[in-house]
N, C-alpha and C positions, 0 to 999 in steps of 0.2 A: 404349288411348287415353291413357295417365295417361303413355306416356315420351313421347309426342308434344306433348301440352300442355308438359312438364318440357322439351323441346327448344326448340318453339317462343317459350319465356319467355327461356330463355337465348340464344337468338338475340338477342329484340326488348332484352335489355339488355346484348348485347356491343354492337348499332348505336348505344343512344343511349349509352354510353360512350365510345366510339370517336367518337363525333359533341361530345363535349366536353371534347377537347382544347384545348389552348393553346398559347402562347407566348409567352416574354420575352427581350426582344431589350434592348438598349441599345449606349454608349458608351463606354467609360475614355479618363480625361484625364488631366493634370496639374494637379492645382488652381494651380498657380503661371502657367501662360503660358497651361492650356485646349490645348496639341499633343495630340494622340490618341498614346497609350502603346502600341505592338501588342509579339508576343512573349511575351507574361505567359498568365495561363489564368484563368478561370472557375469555380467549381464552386457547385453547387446542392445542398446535401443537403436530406436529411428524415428524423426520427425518427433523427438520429446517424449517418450512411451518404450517401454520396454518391447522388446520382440521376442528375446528368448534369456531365459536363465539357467545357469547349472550348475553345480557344486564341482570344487576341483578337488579330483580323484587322491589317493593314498602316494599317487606316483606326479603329483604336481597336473598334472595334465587336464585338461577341460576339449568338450567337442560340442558342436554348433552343427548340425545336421539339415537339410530340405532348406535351405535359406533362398531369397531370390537375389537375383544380382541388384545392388543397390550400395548406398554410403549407411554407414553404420560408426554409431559408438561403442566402443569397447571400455568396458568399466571392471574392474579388479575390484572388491571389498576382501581385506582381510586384516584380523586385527593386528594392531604396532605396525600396519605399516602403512606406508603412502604407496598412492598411484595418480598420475595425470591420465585424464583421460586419452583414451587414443582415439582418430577417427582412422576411418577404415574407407577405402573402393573396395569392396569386394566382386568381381568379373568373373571366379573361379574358385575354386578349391583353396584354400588361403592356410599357411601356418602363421604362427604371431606367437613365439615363445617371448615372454614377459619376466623382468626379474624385477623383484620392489624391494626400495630401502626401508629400511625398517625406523619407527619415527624416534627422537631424540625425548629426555622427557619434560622438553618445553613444548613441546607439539601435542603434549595428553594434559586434556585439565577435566577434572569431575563435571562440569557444565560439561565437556564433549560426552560424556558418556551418562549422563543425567536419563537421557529418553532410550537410548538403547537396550533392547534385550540380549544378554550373552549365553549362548548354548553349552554348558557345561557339560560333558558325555563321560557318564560311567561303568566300570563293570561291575557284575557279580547281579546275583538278587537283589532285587530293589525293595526296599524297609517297607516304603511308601508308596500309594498309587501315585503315579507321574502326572496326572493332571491332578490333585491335591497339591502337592508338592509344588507346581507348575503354580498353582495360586498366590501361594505366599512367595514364592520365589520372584514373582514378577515385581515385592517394592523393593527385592534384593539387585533387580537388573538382571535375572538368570532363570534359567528352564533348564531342567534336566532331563536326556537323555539316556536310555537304558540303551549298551552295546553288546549285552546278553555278557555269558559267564566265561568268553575267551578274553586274557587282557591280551591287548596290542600297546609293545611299546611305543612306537608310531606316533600315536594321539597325547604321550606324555609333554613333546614340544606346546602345543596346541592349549592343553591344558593348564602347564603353567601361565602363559600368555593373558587365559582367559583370569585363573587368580589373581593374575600382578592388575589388572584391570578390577577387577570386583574389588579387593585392596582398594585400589587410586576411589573408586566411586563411593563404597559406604564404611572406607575406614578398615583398621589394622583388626579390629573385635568385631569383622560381619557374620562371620560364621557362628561365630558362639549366640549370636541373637538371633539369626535364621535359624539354628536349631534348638533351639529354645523356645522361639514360634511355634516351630512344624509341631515340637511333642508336648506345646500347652495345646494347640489346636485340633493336633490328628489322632493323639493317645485317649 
């Protein structure tokens, strides 16, 4: 009788657990114009550890899904700009639209962006297999991504952002040496 009642209890509070779940959803902007930032990521920890991450959408927008009630950090990466972290109660379904200043250019120095990899995203046929390319790209600070053969002008904000950064980190002449690499080593 006693592993039956012990089953039965663990049942009745995996349901009401599972039954109070949440969500937090919001928006990233640009505190300067208010445009919706997409490209950049999310991350939510707790107790020093991430819990959940996600990329924000074309329309600024991020969502946080099955969460349990608890205190959380809300963390913004996206590049030129800043964010403080935020903490969070969350007790319910939660929005949290965010706008970030965008950094000045005494706040970028080539040491900040030494260890970083930056995702460069392109259209059309790709020359090169993306993990080749991905090789040498890595002592450029950059990975390229294929968007397939529709352009979106969209991604062209993003993209600059990402050059004026590769610029600050290996110099005004990176691209002529990275492609000068890829076609001593891939041709």
């Amino acid at each position: 009788m006693k592993p039956f009642i012990l089953s039965l209890f663990l049942i009745v509070v995996s349901i009401v657990n599972a039954q109070q779940t949440i969500s937090l959803n919001g928006r990233i902007s640009d505190c300067s114009d208010q445009k919706s930032l997409f490209l950049g990521s999310v991350s939510l920890w707790q107790n020093d550890s991430i819990r959940a991450k996600t990329l924000i959408d074309e329309n600024g927008a991020y969502y946080f899904a099955n969460l349990q009630p608890g205190i959380y950090v809300l963390d913004v990466d996206y590049l030129f700009f800043s964010y403080e972290k935020q903490e969070l109660e969350l007790n319910h379904d939660t929005l949290v639209n965010t706008c970030l200043e965008k950094f000045d250019g005494k706040q970028l120095s080539k040491s900040n962006l030494s260890n970083q990899l930056l995702t460069m995203y392109y259209f059309g046929l790709p020359m090169y297999d993306d993990e080749e390319l991905n090789l040498i790209g890595q002592k450029y600070g950059v990975r390229f991504i294929s968007l397939g053969c529709e352009i979106d002008d969209n991604y062209s904000k993003y993209i600059e952002l990402v050059e004026e950064l590769l610029v600050l980190r290996n110099g005004t002449n990176w691209k002529q040496a990275f492609w000068k690499e890829v076609e001593s080593k891939l041709k």
